[in-house]
C-alpha positions in Angstrom: 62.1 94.6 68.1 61.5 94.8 64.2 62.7 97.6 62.6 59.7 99.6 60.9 59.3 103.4 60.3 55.2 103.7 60.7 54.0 107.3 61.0 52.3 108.5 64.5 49.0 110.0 63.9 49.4 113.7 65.1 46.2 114.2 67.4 45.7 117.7 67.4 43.5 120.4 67.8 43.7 123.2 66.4 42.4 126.8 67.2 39.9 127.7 64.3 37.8 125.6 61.9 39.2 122.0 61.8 37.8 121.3 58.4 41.0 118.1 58.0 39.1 115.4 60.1 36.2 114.9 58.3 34.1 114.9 61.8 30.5 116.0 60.6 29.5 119.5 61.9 25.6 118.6 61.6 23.5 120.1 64.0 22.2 117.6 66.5 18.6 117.7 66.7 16.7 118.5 70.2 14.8 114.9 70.0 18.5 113.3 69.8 20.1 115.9 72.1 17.0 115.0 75.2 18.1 110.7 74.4 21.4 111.3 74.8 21.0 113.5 78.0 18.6 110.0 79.5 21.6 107.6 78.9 21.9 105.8 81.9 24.8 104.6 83.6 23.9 102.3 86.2 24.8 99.3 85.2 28.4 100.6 84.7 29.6 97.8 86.7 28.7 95.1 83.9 30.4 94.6 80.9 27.7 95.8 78.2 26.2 92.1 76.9 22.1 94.1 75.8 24.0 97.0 74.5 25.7 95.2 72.1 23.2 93.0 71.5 21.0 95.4 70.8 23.5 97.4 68.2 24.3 94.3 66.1 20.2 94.0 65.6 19.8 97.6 65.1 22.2 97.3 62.8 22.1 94.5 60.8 18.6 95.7 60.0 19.6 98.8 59.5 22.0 97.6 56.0 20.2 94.4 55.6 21.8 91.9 56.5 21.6 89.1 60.1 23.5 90.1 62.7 25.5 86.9 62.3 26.9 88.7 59.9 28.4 91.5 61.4 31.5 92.2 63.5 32.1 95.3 65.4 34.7 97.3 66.7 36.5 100.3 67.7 36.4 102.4 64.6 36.7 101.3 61.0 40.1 101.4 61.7 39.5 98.2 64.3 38.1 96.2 61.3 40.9 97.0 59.0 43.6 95.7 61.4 41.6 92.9 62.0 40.9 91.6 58.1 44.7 92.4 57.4 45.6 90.6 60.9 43.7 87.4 59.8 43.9 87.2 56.4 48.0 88.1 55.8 51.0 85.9 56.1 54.4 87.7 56.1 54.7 89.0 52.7 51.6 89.1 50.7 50.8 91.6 49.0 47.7 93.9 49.6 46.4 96.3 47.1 44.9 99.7 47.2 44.4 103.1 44.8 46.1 106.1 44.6 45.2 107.8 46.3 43.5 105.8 49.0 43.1 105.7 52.9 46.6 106.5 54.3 46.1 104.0 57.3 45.9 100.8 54.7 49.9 100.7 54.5 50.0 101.3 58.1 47.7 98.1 58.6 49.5 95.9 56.2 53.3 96.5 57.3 52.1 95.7 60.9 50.6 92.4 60.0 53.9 92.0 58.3 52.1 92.4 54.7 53.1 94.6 51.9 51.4 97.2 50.4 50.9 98.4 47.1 49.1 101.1 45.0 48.0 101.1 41.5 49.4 104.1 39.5 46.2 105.8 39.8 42.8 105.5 40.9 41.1 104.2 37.7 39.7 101.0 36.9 42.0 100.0 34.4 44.7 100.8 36.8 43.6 98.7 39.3 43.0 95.5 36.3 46.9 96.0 35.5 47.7 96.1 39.4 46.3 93.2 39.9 48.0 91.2 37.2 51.4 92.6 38.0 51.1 92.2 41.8 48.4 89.1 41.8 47.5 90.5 45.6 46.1 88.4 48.3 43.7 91.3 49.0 42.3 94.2 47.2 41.3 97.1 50.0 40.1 100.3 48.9 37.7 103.1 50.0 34.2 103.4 48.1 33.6 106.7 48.0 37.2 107.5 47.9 39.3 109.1 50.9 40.4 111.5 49.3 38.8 112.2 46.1 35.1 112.0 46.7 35.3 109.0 43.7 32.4 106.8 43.6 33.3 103.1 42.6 30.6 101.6 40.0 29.3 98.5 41.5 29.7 96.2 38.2 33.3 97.1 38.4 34.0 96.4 42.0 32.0 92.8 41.4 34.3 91.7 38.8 37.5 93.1 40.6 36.2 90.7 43.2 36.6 87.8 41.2 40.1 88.6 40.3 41.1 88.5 43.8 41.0 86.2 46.7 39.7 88.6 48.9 37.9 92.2 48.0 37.7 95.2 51.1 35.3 97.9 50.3 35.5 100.5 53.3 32.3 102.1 52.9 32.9 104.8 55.7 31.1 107.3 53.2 28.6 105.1 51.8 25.5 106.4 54.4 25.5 109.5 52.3 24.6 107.5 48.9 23.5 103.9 50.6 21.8 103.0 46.9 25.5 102.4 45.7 26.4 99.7 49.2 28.5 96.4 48.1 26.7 94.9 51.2 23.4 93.1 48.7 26.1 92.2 46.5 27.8 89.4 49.9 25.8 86.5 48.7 27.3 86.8 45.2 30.8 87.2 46.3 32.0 84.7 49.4 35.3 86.8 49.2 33.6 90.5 49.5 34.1 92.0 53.3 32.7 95.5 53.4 33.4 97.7 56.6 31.0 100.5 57.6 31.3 103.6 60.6 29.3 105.5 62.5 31.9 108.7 62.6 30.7 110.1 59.4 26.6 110.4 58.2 25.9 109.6 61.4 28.3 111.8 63.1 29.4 109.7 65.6 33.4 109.9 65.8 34.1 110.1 69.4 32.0 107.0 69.9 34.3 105.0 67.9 32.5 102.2 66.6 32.8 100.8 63.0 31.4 97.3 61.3 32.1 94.8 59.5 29.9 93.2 57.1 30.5 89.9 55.3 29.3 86.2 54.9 28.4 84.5 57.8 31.7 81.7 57.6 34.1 84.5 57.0 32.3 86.8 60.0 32.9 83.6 62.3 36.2 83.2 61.3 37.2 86.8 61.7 35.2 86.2 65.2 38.6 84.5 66.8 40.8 87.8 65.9 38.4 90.0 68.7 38.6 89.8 72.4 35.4 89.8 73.8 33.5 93.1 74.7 36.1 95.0 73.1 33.6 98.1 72.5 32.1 100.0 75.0 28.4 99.6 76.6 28.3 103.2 76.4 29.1 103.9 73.0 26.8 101.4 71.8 23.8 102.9 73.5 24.6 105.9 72.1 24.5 104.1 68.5 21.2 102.6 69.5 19.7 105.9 69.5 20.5 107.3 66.6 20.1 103.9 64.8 16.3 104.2 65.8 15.6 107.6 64.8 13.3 107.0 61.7 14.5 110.6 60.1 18.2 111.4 61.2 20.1 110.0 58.6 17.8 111.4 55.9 18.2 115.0 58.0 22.0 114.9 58.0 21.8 113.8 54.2 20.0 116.6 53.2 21.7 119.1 55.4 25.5 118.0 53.7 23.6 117.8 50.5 23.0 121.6 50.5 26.3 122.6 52.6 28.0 121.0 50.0 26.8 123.0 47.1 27.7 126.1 49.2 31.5 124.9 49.8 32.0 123.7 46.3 31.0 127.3 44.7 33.2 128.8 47.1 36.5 126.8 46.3 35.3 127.1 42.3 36.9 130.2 42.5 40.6 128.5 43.0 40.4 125.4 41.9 39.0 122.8 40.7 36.0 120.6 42.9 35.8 117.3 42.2 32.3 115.9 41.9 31.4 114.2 45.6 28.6 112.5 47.7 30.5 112.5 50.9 30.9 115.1 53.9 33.9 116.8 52.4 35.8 117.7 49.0 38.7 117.3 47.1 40.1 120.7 45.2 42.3 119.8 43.0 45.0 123.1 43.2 48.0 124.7 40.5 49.7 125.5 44.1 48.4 123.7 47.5 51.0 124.3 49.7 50.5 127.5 49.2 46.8 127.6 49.2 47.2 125.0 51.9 49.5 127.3 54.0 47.3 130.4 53.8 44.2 128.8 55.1 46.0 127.6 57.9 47.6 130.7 58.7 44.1 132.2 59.0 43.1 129.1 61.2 40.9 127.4 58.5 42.3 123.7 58.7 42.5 121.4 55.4 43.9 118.2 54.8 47.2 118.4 52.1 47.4 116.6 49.7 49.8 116.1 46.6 47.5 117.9 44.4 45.4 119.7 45.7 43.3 120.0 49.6 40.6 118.2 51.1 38.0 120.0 52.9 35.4 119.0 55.4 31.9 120.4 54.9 31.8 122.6 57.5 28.6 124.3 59.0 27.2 128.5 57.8 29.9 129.5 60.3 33.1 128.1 59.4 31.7 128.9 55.7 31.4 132.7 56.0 35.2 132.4 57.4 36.6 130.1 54.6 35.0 132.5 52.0 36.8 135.1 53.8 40.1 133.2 53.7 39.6 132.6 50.0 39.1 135.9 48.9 42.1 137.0 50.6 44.3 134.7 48.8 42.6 135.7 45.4 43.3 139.5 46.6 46.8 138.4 47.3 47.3 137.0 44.1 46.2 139.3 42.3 48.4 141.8 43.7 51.0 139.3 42.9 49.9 139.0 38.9 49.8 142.9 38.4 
């Protein structure tokens, strides 16, 4: 038995407003609601050969690309094991941010890799990184998880030819597509990009999450997944909202303008970092404390070292965060005086 120490992810739910998971709180439209309720199930019995066939085209369309070039899986977090599964021999070295996506360590030490961040998340932190640690493979989130920080694409092209292999994880990227890696894969043979339906799409208890690369690397990563190892289910359930001409535009412009509502209403205690995605980052003088009194008043954020991150929650769980916040301003005040 070899002797690691890997957290186990706490799946909880929480009374309240569970603004730590990121799950989008978008309103499902009717059209989408009556598809979902035809689903059928009858063929139940078979494992799901259309379904899937029918996602990769929907999909590959979708961001451009053929559907030889795609993989699919359970999650984004499928796709990760399987690059870092494929691509690592005990010992190399795989590089990331800080901070970055807290399951790339995870990933790494179970394909008997090692990971590494960079002292921060800056580009020139990253150039140094890389000529310190000379990693077998760069992986990093674009936009960031947790920070909201949007990679430049020029920058991310020419990390890519510092390293053998470059992983963007574009779980965000549905909420800005214009700034995708994916039309940059015929430049860069070494550029995997992985994709999800849990977040613009809203899609997290489906579980299903891309990858997107070169044809010769997508057959290659083809040997490292068993066959029909996503459900028929879940993938009809992707078809749907893959075909809807003007859901992803909806849920855009619905997080657009929650988002402007959330950031003014953390403004007040800290400091909102700029973001495209469905949550933000507020950077804090005291988050544990901030941290703690949210959650004493059931409004759930994810802690971070310097600050919180929130999900953009819906009017609801708005009206009872700005409640929350002005009762830890009150408090402080009374504090101060």
């Amino acid at each position: 038995m070899r002797q690691v120490k890997l957290p186990i992810y706490p799946v909880v739910y929480p009374t309240g407003h569970r603004l730590n998971q990121n799950e989008s709180q978008f309103p499902l439209p009717d059209r989408i609601m009556s598809q979902l309720d035809s689903v059928t199930y009858h063929d139940l019995h078979e494992y799901p050969v259309e379904p899937i066939n029918e996602l990769f085209e929907h999909y590959a369309a979708y961001v451009g690309v053929t559907p030889e070039q795609l993989l699919v899986g359970c999650g984004s977090d499928e796709m990760i094991h399987v690059v870092t599964q494929a691509l690592l021999a005990p010992s190399d070295i795989v590089l990331s941010p800080a901070p970055d996506f807290s399951m790339y360590p995870i990933f790494t030490t179970i394909a008997h890799g090692h990971h590494i961040q960079a002292v921060d998340l800056s580009y020139d932190g990253i150039i140094d990184a890389i000529e310190m640690h000379h990693p077998k493979l760069l992986l990093l989130s674009n936009p960031n998880n947790p920070t909201g920080k949007l990679w430049n694409v020029e920058e991310l092209a020419h990390l890519a030819s510092l390293v053998p292999y470059l992983v963007v994880d574009e779980a965000y990227m549905d909420f800005t597509p214009g700034a995708s890696m994916i039309p940059l894969i015929a430049k860069h043979p070494n550029l995997i990009v992985l994709r999800t339906m849990s977040k613009a799409f809203g899609l997290a208890n489906v579980r299903i999450g891309f990858m997107v690369t070169n044809i010769e690397l997508a057959q290659y990563f083809r040997q490292f997944i068993p066959p029909f190892n996503i459900s028929g289910v879940s993938a009809k359930i992707c078809n749907i909202f893959l075909k809807d001409v003007t859901y992803l535009q909806e849920t855009i412009e619905w997080h657009d303008e929650m988002r402007q509502k959330w950031a003014l209403a953390f403004e007040s205690i800290g400091h909102v970092f700029p973001a495209t995605t469905n949550f933000l980052y507020v950077e804090l003088a005291q988050p544990e404390v901030v941290w703690s009194h949210l959650t004493a008043l059931n409004v759930h954020t994810s802690k971070q070292p310097t600050g919180i991150r929130v999900t953009i929650g819906d009017e609801t769980a708005l009206k009872f965060t700005q409640e929350a916040i002005h009762q830890y301003v009150e408090s402080m005040n009374v504090k101060n005086s």
